[in-house]
N, C-alpha and C positions, 0 to 999 in steps of 0.2 A: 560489297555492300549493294550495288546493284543489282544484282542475279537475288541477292534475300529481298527489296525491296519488291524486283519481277513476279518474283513467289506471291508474295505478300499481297501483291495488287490482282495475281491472278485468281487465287485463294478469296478476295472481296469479291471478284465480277463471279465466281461460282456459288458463293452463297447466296448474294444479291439477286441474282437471276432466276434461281432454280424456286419454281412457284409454290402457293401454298404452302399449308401448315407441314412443317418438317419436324418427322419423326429425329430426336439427338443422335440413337445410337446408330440408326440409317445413315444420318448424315457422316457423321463421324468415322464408319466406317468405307463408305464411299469417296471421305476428304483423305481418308490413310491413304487408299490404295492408288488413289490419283497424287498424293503428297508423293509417296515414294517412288512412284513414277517419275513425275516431276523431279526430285529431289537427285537419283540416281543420273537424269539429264543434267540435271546443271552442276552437281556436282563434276561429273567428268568435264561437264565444259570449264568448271572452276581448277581444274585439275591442270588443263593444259591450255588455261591463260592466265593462271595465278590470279583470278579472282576471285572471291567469296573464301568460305572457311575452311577449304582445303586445300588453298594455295599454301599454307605455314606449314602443313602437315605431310607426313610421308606417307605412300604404299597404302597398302588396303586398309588400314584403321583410318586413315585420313578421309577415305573415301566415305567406309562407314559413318564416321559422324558427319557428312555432310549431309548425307544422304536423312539423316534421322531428323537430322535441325532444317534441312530444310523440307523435312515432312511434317514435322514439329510448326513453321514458319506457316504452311501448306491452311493446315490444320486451324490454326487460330485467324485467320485470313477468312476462311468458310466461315470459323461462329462470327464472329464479325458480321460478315455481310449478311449473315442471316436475321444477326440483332437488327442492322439498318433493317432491310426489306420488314422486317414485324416490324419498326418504330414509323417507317415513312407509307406504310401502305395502311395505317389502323384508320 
């Protein structure tokens, strides 16, 4: 739970931050490629400390769907803080 809330929080400070009107599918494809980045790091650190959503799971499928959800987690993080930064900067 920790490591998806880390996501989550970090996913807010990269929408929130990143200035000006943002193009969706710019952003969205810039939140992928930093989510599975992201996602493939804490995945493995979820791997061999039994935390997050690949502690239950075995061998490389495990790995994959952490990897996905927490680019998925990444992901929804970014719209988020991009909602905030357009609602508090209008």
């Amino acid at each position: 739970m920790w490591l998806e809330l880390l996501i989550l929080i970090i996913g807010l400070a990269f929408g929130f931050l990143k200035k000006g009107k943002e193009d969706l599918w710019e952003l969205l494809k810039t939140g992928l490629i930093i989510g599975i980045v992201l996602g493939i790091v804490f995945a493995i650190i979820g791997m061999f400390t039994g935390l997050g959503f690949v502690g239950g799971l075995a061998g490389g499928f495990g790995l994959l769907v952490g990897i996905i959800i927490y680019a998925i987690i990444f992901i929804v993080g970014v719209f988020i803080g991009d909602f905030l930064e357009k609602t508090i900067r209008k």
